[in-house]
N, C-alpha and C positions, 0 to 999 in steps of 0.2 A: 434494167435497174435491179438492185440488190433487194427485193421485197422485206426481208428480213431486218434492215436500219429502220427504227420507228424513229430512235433519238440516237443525235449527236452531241458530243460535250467538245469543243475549239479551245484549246490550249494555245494564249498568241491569239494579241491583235493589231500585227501586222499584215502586208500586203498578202501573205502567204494562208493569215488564218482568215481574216476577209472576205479572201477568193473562196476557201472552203465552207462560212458561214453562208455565204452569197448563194452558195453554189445548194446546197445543203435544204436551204429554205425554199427556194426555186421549185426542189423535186418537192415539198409536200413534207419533207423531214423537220421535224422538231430538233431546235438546234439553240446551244447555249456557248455562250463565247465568256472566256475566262483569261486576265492577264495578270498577270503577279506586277508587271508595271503600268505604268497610266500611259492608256491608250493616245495618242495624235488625235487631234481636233478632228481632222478631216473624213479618219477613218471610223470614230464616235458618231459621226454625223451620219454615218453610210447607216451604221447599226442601225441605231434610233430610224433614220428614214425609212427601213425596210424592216419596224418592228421584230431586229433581233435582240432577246431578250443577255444582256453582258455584263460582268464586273470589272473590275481595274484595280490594282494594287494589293489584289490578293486571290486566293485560290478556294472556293469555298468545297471542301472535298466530298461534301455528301450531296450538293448539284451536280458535280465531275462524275462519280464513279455510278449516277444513277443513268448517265447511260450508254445504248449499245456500244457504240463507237466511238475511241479519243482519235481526235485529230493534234498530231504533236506538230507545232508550227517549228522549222528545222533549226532556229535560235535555243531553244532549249537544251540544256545537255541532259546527256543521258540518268544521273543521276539523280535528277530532281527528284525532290520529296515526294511530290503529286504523280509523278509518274510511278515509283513504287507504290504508290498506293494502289493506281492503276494495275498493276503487274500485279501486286498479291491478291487480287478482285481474278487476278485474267481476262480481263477488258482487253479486246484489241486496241491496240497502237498502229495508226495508220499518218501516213503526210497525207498533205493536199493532193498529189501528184497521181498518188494510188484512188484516193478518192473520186477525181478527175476521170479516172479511167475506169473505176468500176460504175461510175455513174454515165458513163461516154455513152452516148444513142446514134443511132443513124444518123448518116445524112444521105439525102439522094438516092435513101437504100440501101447504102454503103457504110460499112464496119468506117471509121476514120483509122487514116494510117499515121503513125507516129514515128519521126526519127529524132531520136535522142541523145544528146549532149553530155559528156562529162568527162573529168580528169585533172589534172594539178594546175594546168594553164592552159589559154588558150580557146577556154568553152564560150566564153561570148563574144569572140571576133566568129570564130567557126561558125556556131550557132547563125549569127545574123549574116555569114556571109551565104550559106547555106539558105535560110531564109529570101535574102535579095533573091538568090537565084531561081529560088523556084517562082517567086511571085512577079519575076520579070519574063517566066516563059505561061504566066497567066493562069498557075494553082490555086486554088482556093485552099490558103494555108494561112494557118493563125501562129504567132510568134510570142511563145513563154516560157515558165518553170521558176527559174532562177533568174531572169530579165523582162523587164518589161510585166503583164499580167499574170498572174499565178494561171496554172493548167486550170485548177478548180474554176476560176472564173471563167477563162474562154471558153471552158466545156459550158457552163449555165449561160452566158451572154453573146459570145461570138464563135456559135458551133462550126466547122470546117470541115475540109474533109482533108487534110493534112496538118499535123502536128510538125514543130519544130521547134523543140524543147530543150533548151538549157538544165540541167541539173545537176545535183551538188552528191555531196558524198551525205549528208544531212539528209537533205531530201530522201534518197536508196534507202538511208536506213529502214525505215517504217513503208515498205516496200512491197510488195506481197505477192501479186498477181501481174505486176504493172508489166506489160510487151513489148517494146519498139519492134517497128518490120527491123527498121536499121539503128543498130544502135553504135556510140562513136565512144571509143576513150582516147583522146590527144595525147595521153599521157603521161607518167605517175612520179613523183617526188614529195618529198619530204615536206606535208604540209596540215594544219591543224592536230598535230600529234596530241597536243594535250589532250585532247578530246578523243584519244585512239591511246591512252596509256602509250605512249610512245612507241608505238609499236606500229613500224609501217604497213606489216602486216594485216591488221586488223581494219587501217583507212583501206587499203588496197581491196578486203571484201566488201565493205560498203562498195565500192566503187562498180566492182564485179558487178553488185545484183542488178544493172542496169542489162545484163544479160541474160539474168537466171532462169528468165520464164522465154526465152529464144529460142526456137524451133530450127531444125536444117534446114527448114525455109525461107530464115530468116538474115541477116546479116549485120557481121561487127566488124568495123572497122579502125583499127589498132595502131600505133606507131613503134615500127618492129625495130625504131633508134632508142627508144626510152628504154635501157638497161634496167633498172626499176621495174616498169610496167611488165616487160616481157621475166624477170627473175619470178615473180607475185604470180604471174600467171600460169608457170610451171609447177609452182607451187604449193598453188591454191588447195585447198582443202576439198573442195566445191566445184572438182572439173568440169561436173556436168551444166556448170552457166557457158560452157565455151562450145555448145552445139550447132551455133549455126554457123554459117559460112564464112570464112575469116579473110578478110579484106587488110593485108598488110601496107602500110606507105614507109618510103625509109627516102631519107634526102643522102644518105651513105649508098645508096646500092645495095640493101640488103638482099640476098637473095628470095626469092619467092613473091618478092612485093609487085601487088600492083600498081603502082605510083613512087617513081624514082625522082630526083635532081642528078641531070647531065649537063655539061658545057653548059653553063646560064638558062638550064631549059627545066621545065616540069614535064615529065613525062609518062603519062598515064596507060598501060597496055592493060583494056579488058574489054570485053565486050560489054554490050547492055544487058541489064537483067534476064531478058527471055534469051540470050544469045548467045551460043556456044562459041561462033566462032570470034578470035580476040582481034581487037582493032585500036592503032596510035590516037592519043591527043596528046597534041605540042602545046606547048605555053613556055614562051621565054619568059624569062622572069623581068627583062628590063621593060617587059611591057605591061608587068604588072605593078598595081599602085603599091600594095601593103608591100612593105622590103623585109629583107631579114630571114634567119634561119627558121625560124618559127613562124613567119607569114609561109614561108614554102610549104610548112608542114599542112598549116589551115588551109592553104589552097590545095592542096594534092586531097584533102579529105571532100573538101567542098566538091573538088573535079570527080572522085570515085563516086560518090555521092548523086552527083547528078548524072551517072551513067546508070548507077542502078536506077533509079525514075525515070529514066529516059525524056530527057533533055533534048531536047534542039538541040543541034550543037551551037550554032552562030549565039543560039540566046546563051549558051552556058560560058561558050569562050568570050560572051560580054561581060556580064555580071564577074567573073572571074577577073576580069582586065581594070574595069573599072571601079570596084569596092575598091574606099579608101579607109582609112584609119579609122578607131569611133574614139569619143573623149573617152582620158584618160587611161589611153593605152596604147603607147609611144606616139600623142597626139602630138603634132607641132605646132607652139605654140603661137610663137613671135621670132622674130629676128633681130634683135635689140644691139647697134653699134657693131654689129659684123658677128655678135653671142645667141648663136642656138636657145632656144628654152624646148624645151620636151616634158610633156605631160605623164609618165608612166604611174601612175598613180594606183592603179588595177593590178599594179605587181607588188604582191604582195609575198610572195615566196621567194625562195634561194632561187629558184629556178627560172620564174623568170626575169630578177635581175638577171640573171648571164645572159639569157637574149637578149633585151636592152641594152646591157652593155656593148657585148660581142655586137651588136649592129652600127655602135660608133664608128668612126674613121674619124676623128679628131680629137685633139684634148679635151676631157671633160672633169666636169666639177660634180661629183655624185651627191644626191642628198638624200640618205636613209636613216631609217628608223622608225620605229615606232612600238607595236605590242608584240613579242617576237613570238613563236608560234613554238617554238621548239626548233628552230633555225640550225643548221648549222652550214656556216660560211666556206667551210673549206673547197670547192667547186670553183669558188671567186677568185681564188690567188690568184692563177696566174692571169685573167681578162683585167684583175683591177690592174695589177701591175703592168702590164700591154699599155689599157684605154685611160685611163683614171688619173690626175694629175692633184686634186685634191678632195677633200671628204668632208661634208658637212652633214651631223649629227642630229636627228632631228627626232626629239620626244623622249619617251622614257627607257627603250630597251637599248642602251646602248654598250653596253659594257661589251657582250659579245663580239659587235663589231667594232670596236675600238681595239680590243684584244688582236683579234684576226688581221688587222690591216694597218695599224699604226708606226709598223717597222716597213712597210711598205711607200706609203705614201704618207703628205701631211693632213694631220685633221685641221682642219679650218677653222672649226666651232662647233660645241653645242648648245643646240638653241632649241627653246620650245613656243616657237611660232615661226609660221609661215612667210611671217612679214624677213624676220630676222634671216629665216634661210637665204631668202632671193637678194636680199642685199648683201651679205657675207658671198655668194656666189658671185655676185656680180661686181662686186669689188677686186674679184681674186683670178678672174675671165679679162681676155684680150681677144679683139675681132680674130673669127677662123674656130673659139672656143666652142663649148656645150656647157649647158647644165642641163642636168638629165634628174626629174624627181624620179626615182625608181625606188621606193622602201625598203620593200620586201620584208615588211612587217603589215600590220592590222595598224588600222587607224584611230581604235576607241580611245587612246588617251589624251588627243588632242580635239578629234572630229567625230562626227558622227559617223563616218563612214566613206571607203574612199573617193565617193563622187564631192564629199564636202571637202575634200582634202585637195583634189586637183580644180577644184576648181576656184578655192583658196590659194593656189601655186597661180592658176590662170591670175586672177586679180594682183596677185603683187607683181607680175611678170607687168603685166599691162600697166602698172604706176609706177614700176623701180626707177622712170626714169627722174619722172616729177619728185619722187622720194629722195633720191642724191640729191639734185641740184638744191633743192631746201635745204640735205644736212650739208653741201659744200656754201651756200648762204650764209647757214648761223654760225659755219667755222669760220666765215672772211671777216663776221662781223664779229666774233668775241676777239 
């Protein structure tokens, strides 16, 4: 432990400042938790139960900057007032993540080993399929960051001796010291720009520092298809985050990769960690559940992944075969009169709408939209025009994609609600059809957030049908 934290000041109280208030108070640290909006009942309840001392709907600055360490919950942007006051104090700025890990103790004896998550899509199917597998060959491995419990908390309540950490580009930022053995970028596009001056570059270094403190000892496992990622990476200002051992996957056949897509197959050439000399793992992909361009990619990282830990193999080419989908991320829903419903509610970027799309093989009925991020659509022509048969508009950012695809295909409707979407969809579908919610925007202008959002898709899906036959009712009777 960092002797030198007497006090902490928790900016955010959400799940992410919680875990570091939790965490904070545990070690003996004096800790004060501060939200410019009003706190969830549930999480007020946590405070108060464990006498942490908080406010809510405002920021009182001379509580904040009296002490050692601000903790920035990754909701905040970078400009906030309170954090410049911060900065011109020169207060450290830290996440939870960092906190997590400089407060990390033993276990067993053992330093805990962390592998870590991030990139534009793709981090919480990885993440948990990553997760299954270790804890199906019987690791004592905790599952967090950015899903599920904050790092902060698992380090104070459920110590492990394996990390397997989702993280964000938010997260990196206030970043510092923080190491995986193995650390993972799926992949880089075009996403939270506002928050990056628009500049890809700049999200692209956030994303980096998941590396920055990696050793030759260490390893990063990369997707050598993401033009983007690999452009950013040549680039970087900051070569020396790319020290440790670079583990490439490419479903092209990139040269040099360890983890290729051949004939219907995944196919992984390396050896294990300690092992010089390289050896096959096969995986057809029809025997894999997750489908799609983008599940190959997750599983090819999942497979390297657990060569370096060294795996079973029977346990890894389980877990590998058998993870399926998780909600709201090309989750299927129902099967309504012969009409697909798909949950992709989790895509919320350009990027990966073209997965979801691209994994169709039928006419589908797209419903996007919402807070647009700094989007831009052009990637999409030619799969809308391929997959996509009509467009249903959904929320407030739409002018862009109306722009981009209305000489294309027809728009169906814009509507702002859920209910409206699935029945404009279902109206305009014939058995063999899809409707695919895939946004590719942010969900704050309608929902709290995208799990409130698919699972608002879920419910209309599950009554559209009771819903017609009532509005075909009052049409026979007027």
């Amino acid at each position: 432990m960092n002797q030198k934290i007497k006090k902490i000041a928790v900016l955010g109280g959400g799940e992410s400042g919680i875990g570091a208030a939790l965490l904070a108070k545990k070690k003996g640290i004096d800790v004060f938790l501060s939200d410019l909006s009003s706190i969830k009942s549930n999480y007020k309840a946590t405070l108060i139960d464990n006498n942490i001392p908080f406010e809510e709907n405002t920021h009182t600055t001379s509580k904040i900057v009296d002490a050692d360490i601000i903790i920035r919950s990754p909701g905040i942007p970078n400009n906030a007032y309170i954090l410049e006051c911060c900065r011109d104090l020169s207060k450290p700025i830290w996440s939870e993540i960092e906190l997590g890990y400089q407060l990390m103790e033993d276990v067993n004896g053992h330093k805990p080993k962390i592998i870590a998550i991030t990139g534009t899509n793709g981090k919480t199917t990885t993440t948990s399929l990553i997760f299954a597998m270790l804890q199906a060959d019987g690791f004592d491995v905790g599952l967090g960051g950015n899903i599920g419990f904050s790092f902060a908390y698992l380090v104070g309540y459920e110590s492990h001796e394996w990390y397997v950490l989702e993280i964000s580009s938010f997260q990196l930022e206030d970043c510092h010291l923080f190491r995986p053995e193995i650390a993972i970028i799926t992949n880089l596009s075009n996403n939270h720009l506002d928050r990056y001056q628009y500049n890809i570059s700049l999200y692209a270094e956030a994303k980096f520092k998941i590396c920055a403190n990696q050793t030759e000892s260490d390893f990063l496992i990369y997707n050598m298809d993401s033009e983007e990622l690999i452009l950013e990476m040549e680039k970087s200002s900051n070569q020396h985050f790319f020290r440790a051992k670079k583990m490439g996957f490419s479903t092209e056949g990139k040269l040099g990769a360890v983890a290729i897509y051949q004939e219907k197959s995944i196919i992984i050439e390396m050896g294990e960690k300690n092992q010089l000399k390289r050896s096959f793992t096969k995986l057809t992909t029809d025997s894999i559940k997750l489908k799609g361009v983008h599940n190959n990619q997750n599983t090819m990282v999942a497979g390297i992944t657990g060569k370096l830990v060294e795996l079973r193999k029977q346990k890894m080419r389980d877990a590998l075969t058998n993870f399926d989908s998780l909600p709201h991320r090309m989750e299927n829903i129902a099967i309504k009169n012969g009409v697909e419903f798909v949950n992709d509610s989790k895509a919320t970027t350009v990027n990966a709408g073209f997965f979801a799309l691209d994994s169709r093989t039928q006419p589908t009925v797209w419903i996007v939209g919402g807070v647009d991020k700094g989007n831009d659509y052009g990637m999409l022509l030619d799969v809308v025009k391929e997959k996509v048969k009509g467009i249903i508009l959904l929320g407030q950012d739409v002018q862009k994609i109306t722009e981009a695809f209305n000489s294309l295909v027809p728009i169906l409707g814009h509507v702002f609600s859920m209910e409206d979407a699935v029945i404009i969809a279902r109206q305009n579908t014939q058995p063999g059809d899809c409707v695919l919610l895939s946004p590719c925007c942010a969900s704050f202008d309608l929902f709290e957030d995208y799990q409130q959002r698919g699972d608002a898709f879920r419910l209309c899906v599950e009554e559209i049908e009771e819903v017609l036959d009532i509005e075909k009712n009052n049409d026979s009777i007027s």
